[in-house]
C-alpha positions as CSV (number, residue, x, y, z in Angstrom):
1,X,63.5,-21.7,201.4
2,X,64.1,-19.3,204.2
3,X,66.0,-20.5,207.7
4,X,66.6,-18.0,210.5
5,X,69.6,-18.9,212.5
6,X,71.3,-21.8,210.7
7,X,74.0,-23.6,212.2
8,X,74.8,-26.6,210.3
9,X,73.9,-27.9,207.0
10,X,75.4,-31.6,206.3
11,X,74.5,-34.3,203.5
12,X,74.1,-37.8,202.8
13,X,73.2,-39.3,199.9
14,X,70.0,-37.4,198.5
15,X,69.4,-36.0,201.6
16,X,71.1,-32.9,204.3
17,X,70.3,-32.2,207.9
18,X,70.1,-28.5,209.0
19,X,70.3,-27.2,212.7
20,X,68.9,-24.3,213.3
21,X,69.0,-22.0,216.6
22,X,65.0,-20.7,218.1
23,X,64.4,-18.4,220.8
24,X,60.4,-18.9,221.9
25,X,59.5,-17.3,225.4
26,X,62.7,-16.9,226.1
27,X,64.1,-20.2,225.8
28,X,66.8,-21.5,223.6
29,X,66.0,-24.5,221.6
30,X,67.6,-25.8,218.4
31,X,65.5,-27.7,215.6
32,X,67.6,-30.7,213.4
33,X,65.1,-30.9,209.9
34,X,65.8,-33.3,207.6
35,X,65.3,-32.0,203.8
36,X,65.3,-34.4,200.6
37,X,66.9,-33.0,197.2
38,X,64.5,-30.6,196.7
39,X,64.3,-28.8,199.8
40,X,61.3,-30.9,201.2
41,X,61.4,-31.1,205.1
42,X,61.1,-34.7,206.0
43,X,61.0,-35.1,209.6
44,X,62.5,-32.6,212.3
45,X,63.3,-32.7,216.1
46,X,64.0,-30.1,218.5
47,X,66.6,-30.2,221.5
48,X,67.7,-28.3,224.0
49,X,71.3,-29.0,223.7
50,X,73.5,-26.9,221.6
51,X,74.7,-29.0,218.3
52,X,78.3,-28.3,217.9
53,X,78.9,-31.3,215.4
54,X,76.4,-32.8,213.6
55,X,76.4,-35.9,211.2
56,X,73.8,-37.6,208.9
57,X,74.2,-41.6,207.8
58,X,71.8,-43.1,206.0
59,X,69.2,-43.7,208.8
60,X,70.6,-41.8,211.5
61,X,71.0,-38.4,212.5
62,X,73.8,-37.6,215.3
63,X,74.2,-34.1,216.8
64,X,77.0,-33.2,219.9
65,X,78.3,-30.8,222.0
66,X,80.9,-31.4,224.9
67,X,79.0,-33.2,227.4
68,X,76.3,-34.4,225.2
69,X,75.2,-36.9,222.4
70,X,71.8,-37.0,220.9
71,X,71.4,-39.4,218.4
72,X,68.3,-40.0,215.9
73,X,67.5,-43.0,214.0
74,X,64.7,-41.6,211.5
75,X,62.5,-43.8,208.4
76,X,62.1,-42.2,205.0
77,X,59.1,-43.2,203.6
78,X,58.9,-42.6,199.8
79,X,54.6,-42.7,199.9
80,X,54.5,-40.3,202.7
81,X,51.8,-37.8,201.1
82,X,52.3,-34.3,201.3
83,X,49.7,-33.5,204.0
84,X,51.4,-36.8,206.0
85,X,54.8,-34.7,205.8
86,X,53.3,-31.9,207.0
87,X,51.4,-33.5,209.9
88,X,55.0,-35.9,210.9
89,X,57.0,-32.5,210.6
90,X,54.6,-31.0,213.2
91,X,54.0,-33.8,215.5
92,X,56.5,-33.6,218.7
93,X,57.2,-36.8,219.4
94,X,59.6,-38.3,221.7
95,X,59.9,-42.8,220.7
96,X,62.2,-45.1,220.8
97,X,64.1,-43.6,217.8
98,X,66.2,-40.8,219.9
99,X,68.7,-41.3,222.5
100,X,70.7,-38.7,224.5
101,X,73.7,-39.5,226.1
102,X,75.7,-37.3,229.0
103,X,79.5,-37.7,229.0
104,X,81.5,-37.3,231.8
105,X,84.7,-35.6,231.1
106,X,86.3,-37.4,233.8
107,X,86.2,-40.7,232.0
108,X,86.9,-39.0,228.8
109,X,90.4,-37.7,230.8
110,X,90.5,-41.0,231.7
111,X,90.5,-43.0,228.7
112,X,92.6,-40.4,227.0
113,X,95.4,-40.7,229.3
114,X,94.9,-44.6,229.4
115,X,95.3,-44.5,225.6
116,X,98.4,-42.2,225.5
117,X,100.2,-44.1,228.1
118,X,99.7,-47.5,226.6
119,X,100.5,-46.7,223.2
């Protein structure tokens, strides 16, 4: 299989996230797929924010950047049929599953400094 742009690749068990950069009508949006051992996509998600570390447990995907956190709890379903796949891969949907967190970098600065001078 054939990915334009890839970013990250990272495993877990018998499966790997990849993030992947897009350019559509002149926006920038990056996809996280989720692929089983045989390079079947699973589920996928596209965000706007630019994945500079991402992770994959075994039911959650986590992507970051410096002032963002976009996390991902996703199901694997082993009777999914193909054409289900297909339709979940393609269905943009936004549920209670995802979560995006801003961090300030003043309380980052904060804590740090907190940390450093108590111990």
């Amino acid at each position: 299989k054939y990915i334009l742009n890839v970013i990250s690749i990272t495993a877990y068990g018998e499966h790997c996230v990849i993030a992947s950069k897009s350019h559509e009508n002149g926006k920038t949006t990056w996809t996280l797929t989720i692929f089983n051992a045989i390079g079947t996509p699973l589920d996928s998600r596209t965000v706007e924010l630019e994945p500079v570390s991402v992770t994959l447990t075994s039911s959650c995907v986590i992507a970051a950047n410096q002032t963002t956190l976009y996390m991902w709890q996703y199901k694997m379903n082993k009777r999914l049929a193909a054409l289900d796949l297909a339709q979940a891969v393609s269905a943009k949907r936004k549920d209670k599953s995802e979560r995006l967190v801003h961090v300030t970098i003043l309380r980052a600065a904060r804590a740090r400094a907190a940390w450093t001078t108590r111990y």
